[in-house]
N, C-alpha and C positions, 0 to 999 in steps of 0.2 A: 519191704521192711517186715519183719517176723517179729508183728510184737507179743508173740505166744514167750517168746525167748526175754524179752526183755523183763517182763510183768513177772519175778523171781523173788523170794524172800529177801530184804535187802535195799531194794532196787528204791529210788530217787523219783516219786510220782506227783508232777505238779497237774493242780486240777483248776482252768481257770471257770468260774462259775460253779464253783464247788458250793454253792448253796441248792441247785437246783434237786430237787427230789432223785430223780436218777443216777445223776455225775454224782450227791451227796450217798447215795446208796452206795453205790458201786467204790467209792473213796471209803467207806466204810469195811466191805468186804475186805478188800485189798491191807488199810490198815490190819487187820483180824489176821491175813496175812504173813502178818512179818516184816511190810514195804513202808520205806519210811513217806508219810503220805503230807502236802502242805497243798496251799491254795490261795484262790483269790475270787471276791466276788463282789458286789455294789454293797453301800453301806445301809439299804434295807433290812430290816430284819426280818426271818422264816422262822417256821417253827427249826428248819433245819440249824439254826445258830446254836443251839441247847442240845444238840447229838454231836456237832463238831465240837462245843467248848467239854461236853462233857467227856467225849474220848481224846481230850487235849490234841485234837489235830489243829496245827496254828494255821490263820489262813489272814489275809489282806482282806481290808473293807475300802479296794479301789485296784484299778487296775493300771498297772506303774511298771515299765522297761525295767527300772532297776531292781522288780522283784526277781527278774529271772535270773539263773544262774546256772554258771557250766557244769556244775558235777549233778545237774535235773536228768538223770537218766530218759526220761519220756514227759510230754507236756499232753494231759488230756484235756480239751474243753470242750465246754456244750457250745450243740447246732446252731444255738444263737449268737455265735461269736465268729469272728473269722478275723482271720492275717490283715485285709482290707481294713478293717475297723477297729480293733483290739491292739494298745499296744505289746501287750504282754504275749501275744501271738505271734505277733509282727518281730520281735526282739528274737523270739526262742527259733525262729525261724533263718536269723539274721547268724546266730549263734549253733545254725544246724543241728539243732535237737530234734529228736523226732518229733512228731506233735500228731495226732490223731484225734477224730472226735469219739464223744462219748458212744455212739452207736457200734463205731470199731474197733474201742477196747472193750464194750462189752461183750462183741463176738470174741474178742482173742481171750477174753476168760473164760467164755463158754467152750472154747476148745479143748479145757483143760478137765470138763465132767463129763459125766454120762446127764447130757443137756436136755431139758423143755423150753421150749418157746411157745409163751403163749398170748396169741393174735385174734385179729376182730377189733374190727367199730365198735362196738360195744363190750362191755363186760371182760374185757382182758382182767383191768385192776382187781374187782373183787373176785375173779375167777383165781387169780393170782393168790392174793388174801385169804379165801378160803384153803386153796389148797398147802401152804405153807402150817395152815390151823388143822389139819387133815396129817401134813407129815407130821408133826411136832407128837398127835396122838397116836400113829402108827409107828412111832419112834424110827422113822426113814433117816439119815444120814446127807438131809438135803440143806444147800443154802436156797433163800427166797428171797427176791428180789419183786415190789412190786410197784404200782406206778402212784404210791400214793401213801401218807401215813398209816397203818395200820392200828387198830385198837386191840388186837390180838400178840401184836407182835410191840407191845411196850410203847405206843404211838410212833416206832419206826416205819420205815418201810422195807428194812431189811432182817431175815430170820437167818441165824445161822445154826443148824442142828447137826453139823456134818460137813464132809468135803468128796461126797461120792457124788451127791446129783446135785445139777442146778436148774433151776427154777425160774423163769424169769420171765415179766410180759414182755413183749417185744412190737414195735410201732413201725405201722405198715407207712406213715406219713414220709415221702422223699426216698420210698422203699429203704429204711434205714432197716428195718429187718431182716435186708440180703446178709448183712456182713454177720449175724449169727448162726452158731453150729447146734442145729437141734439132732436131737434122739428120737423126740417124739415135740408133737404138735397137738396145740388144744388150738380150733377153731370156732371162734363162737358165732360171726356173725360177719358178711359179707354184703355191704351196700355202700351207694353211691355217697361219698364222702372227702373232704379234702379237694373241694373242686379244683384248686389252685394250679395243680396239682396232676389230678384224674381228672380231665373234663367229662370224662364219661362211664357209666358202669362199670363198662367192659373194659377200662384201660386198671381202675382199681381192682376189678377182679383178679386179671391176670398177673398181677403184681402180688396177689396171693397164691395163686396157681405155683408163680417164681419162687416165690416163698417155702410154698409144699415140696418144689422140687428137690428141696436140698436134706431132705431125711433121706436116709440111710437105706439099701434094701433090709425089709423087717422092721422098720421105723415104722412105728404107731401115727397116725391122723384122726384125731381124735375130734370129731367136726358135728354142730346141732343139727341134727336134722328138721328139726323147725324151721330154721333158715333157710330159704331159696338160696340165695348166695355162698354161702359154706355147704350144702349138698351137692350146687353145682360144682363145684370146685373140687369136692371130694369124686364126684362121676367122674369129672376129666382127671384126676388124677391117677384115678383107679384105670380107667381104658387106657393107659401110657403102659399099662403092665411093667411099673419100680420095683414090684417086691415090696408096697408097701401096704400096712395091714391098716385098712378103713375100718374104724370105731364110732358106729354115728350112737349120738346120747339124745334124750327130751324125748316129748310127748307122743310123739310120731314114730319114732326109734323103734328101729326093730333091735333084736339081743338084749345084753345085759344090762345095756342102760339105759333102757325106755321106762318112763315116768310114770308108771302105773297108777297112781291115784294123787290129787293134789286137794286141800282144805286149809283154809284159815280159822283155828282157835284158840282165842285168849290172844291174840296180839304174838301167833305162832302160826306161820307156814307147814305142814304135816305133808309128808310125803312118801312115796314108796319108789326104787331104786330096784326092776327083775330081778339082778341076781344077789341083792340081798335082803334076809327075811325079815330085818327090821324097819318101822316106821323112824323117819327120819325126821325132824324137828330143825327148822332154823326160823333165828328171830329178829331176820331182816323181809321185809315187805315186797310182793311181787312174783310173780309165775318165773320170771327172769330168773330172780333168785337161785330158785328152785332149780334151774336150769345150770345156773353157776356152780354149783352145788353138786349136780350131777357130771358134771366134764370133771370138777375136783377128785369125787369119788373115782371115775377110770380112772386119773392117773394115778390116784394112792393105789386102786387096785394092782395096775401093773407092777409098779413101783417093790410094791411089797411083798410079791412074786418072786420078787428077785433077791429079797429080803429073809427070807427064811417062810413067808407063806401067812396067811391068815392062821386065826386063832379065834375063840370066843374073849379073848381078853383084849385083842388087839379092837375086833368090830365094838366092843365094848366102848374102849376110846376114843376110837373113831367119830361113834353114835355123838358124843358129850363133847366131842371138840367141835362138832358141828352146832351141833344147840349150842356153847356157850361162844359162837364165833358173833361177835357185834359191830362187824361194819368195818368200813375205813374211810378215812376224812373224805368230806363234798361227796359222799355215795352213801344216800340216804343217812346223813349225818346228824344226830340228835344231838342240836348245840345246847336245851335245857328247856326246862318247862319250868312258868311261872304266870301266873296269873289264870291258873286251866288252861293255858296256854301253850301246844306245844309248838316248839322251834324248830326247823329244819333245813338241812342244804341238801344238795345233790346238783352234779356235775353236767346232769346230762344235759345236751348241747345240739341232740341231734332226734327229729322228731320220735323215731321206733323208740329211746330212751325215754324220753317223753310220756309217750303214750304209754309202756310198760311202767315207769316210775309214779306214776298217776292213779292209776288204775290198780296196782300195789296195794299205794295208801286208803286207796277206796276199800280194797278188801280188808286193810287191816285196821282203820279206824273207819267202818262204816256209820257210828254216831256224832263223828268229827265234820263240822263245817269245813272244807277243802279253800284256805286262801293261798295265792300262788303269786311269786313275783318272777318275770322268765327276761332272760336277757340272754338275745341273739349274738352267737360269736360269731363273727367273720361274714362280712358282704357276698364273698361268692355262695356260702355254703345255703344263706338265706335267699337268697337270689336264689339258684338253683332249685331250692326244695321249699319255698314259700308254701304253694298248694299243701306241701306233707306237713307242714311247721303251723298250717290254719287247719288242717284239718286233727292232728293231735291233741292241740290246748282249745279246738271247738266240739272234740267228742262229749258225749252226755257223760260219760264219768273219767271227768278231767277235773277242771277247778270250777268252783262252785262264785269263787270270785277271784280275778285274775287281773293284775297287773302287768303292763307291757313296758317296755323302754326302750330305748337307741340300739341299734348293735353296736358291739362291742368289737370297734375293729381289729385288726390282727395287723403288725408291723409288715409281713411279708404279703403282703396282698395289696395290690395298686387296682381298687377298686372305680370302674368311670360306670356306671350303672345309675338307674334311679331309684332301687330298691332300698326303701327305710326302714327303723322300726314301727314307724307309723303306717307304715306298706301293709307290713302282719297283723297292725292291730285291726287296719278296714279289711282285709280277709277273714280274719276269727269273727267281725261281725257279721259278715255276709252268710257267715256256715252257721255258727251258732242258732241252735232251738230257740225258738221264741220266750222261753223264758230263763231267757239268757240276755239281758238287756244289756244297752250301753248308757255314757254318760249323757246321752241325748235325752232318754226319760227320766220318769222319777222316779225308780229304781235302781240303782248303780249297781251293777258286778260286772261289767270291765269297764279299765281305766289305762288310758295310755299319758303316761308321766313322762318325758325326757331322761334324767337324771333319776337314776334309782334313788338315790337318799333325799328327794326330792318329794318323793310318795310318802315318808314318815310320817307325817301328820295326821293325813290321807287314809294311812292303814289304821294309826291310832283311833279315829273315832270308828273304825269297822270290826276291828277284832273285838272278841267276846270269850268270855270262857266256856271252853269245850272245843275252842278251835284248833285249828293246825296252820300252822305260817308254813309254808315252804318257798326255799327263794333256788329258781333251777335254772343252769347255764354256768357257762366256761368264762364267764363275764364278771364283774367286781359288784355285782348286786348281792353278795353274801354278804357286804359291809352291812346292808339294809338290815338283813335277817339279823346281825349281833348288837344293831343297835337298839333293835325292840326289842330282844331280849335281855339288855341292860337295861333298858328301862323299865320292863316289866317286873323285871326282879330288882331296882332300886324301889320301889314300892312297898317293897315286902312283901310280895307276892306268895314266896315258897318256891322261887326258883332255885332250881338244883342243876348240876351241871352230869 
């Protein structure tokens, strides 16, 4: 099937699970397009409901055989559905439409630019985010695509400046990132993840290796050299002699974009970038960051190369889209302060997250009390990295008081193991420094709760002003984090969003 062909101004594009942040991204593009675009999805509500009603694309709150129809030129759905289970799959299929999932119609779009793809367990999404706040001020000609709301990009997750480059993270899970057409690759970080999946390093590695292989000779890989994992990957890439042009970035980095000097002031990351002469400023928390930040800058470098070149006017904007870039949803997400109280979410789900995200907010509110609520996604991933997931939230500058709960299982995983949340919470005590107590004494800073919304109470008599709430994981314990922030700001607090 060549659905480079089919995806044309015009064209009939049903999307089943068109709420989901990607498939709603990519249904977004496509409308921008020209393509008459409709859908279908569960009657929950996303923030994504308020981007479909507002660009009047009509779409089903259920999934029903007689939504489909023969003049559907193509049927896209997300990886969470299939012909087995779905009947609107099952029909359009019955009906020989094409149907492809969302990961292989976002390759057959990417066929159509001079493409990024950008990879890594961690930091795809804001490397994604930034760099779209990077094109916008280098005035590049690029669409963005990332894996998460943006607050840069009008709380979407899609940027459209253009229709020469595209832009886009890309998810190494079920190697759904084969079917994308990259130019160039931003690698951030390469570890044992997805056990489900990768039972072992090495099988997730080379599924990045697989990954790299498909640039171009002259195709950029743009890869941390901080990371063991993305270095290695960039070595074996490089000994295959592709023709292709290894760009490593961060603190270790040798060339243009090694991280020359890093500081926190005023609640601002400060940074320097070899090959350019200014100090750089961004006002999200973390060395990580900084790192994101720096993979963004090569590709606008390149990018803009090809663009008619730098200028003092261009680095100029560059500089201020970076400072004024503020995050994207669950990734160091500032849901509102009230009470001296600040609120916080973030996604991370995987302990290097963890331990980078933590360690962050240490440098950036070092007056701020650290209280923390973490809920483990998925049985194998905690199973697996238990040791790495106690030894992250039992570092000396991690949470100062730390809340545990159940994992948070995942549909696609048929877990028979004995590994709980309760597993991690007797590991973090066993690591934890001695003044680091549990609810054994008469001290309390850890608490292992079942049920996240469970702890309300629990956190109510502990929070004080001057704290930081942060609720971290892929899990539903962000409910926790907006309930005390409603209630702290029905108080009258001075909560502000």
């Amino acid at each position: 099937m060549h659905i480079e062909k089919i995806l044309r101004p015009g064209a009939s594009v049903y999307f089943v699970g068109i709420k989901g942040t990607g498939v709603c991204a990519l249904a977004e593009l496509m409308y921008h397009s020209g393509m008459k675009v409709s859908g279908s999805d569960t009657g929950e509500v996303f923030y994504t409901d308020s981007i479909l009603r507002e660009l009047g694309i009509p779409y089903y709150e259920s999934f029903d055989a007689a939504h489909i129809r023969d003049d559907f030129d193509i049927v896209i759905h997300s990886a969470a559905y299939s012909a087995e289970t779905n009947p609107e799959l099952a029909e359009a299929r019955r009906r020989s439409l094409p149907v492809v999932k969302y990961p292989e119609a976002l390759g057959a779009w990417s066929a159509a630019f001079d493409s990024t793809g950008i990879a890594g367990v961690h930091g795809k999404t804001t490397t994604a985010a930034i760099s779209g706040a990077l094109m916008k001020g280098a005035g590049v000609p690029a669409q963005i695509l990332a894996g998460s709301a943006v607050t840069n990009f009008n709380g979407r997750s899609t940027l459209t400046l253009g229709n020469r480059y595209f832009i886009a993270e890309t998810c190494e899970y079920r190697k759904h990132f084969l079917a994308f057409h990259p130019a160039h690759i931003i690698l951030s970080a390469v570890e044992s993840d997805h056990q489900d999946f990768f039972p072992t390093y090495e099988s997730i590695r080379d599924a990045f290796i697989e990954y790299c292989r498909l640039l171009p000779p002259g195709g950029e890989l743009i890869y941390c050299a901080d990371d063991p994992g993305a270095a290695e990957v960039a070595r074996i890439i490089g000994k295959e002699n592709r023709g292709i042009q290894l760009i490593p970035y961060g603190f270790t980095a040798s060339g243009d974009y090694r991280i020359d000097s890093y500081r926190v002031e005023n609640e601002r990351a400060k940074f320097r970038v070899a090959c350019f002469p200014e100090e750089f400023a961004i006002c999200v928390p973390g060395r990580h960051e900084a790192l994101n930040a720096a993979a963004a800058l090569a590709l606008t470098f390149i990018l803009v190369k090809k663009e008619g070149g730098w200028n003092e006017e261009r680095r100029r904007r560059v500089k201020k889209a970076l400072e004024e870039f503020r995050g994207s949803k669950r990734r160091s997400e500032i849901i509102g302060e009230a009470g001296g109280i600040i609120f916080m979410d973030d996604y991370a789900h995987h302990p290097t997250a963890i331990k980078t995200t933590l360690e962050g907010l240490k440098d950036f509110y070092p007056e701020r009390r650290l209280v923390v609520s973490f809920m483990s996604h998925t049985y194998s991933r905690t199973a697996a990295l238990l040791d790495d997931f106690a030894l992250s939230l039992a570092a000396k500058r991690s949470a100062d008081v730390l809340f545990l709960h159940k994992i948070y299982a995942s549909a696609r995983e048929q877990y028979k193991g004995g590994v709980t949340g309760r597993s991690l919470y007797e590991k973090v005590k066993e690591l934890r420094s001695p003044d680091f107590v549990s609810e054994d004494s008469g001290s309390v800073s850890i608490y292992y709760i079942d049920e996240p919304i469970d702890a309300l109470e629990t956190i109510k008599k502990i929070l004080k002003p001057g704290d930081l709430f942060i609720t971290l994981g892929a899990g539903n314990n962000w409910t926790l984090g907006l309930e005390l922030f409603n209630f702290y700001k029905s108080r009258g607090a001075g909560g502000q969003k």
